[in-house]
N, C-alpha and C positions, 0 to 999 in steps of 0.2 A: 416863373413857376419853379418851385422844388422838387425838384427829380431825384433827390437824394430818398433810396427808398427806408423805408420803418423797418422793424424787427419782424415783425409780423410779414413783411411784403419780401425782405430779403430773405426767409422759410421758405414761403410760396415759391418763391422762383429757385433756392436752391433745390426742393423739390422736384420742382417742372425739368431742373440740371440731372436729377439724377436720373428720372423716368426715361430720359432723350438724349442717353448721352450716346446711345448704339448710334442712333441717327443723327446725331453731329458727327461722331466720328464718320460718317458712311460719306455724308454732302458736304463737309466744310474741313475738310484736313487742312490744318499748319492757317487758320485762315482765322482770324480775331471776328467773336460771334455776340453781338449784344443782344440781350433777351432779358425778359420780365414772365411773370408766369401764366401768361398768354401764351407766348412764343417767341420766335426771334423777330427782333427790330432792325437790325442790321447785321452784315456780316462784310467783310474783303480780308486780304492779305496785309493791310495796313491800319495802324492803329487811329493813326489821327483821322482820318477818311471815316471808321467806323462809330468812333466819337462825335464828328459832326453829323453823320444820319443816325445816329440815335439820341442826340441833344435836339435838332430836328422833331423827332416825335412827340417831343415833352410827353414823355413817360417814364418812370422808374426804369432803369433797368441797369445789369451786370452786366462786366465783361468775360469770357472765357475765352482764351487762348485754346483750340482745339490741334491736341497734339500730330504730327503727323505720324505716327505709327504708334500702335498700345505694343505692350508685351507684357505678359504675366512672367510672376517670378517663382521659382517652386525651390523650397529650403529644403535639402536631404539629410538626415540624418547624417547624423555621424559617432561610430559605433569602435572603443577602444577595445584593446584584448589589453591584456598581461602579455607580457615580453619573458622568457627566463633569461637568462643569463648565463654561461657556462664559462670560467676560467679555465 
């Protein structure tokens, strides 16, 4: 069976990625997460482990690495004056 998913099927599950990613982040930190846009099919802290229970399901699906800590970035302005000079 082909489990390599379509254009159309890898949408869907990027998708299902972006709606859920609060909730990967909260259950599966630093933990490799295979899903399709079902849900998850598999998840551990090991790749090849995660590979074999989601080849196992014979179903389409991706992998995301779920980071262990997020952090947002905030870019501040930055605001020049004129300098005078005095010899």
């Amino acid at each position: 069976m082909n489990t390599t998913p379509s254009k159309s099927e890898r949408d869907e599950m990027l998708k299902w990625l972006n709606r859920n990613r609060q909730m990967l982040l909260d259950l599966y930190k630093n933990q490799y997460v295979a899903y399709n846009a079902n849900g998850v099919i598999a998840h551990t802290e090991n790749l090849r482990e995660v590979l074999e229970l989601a080849n196992a399901a014979k179903q389409p699906f991706l992998i995301y690495l779920v980071p262990r800590r997020t952090a947002s970035v905030e870019i501040l302005p930055i605001r020049f004056r004129t300098v005078a000079r005095h010899d």
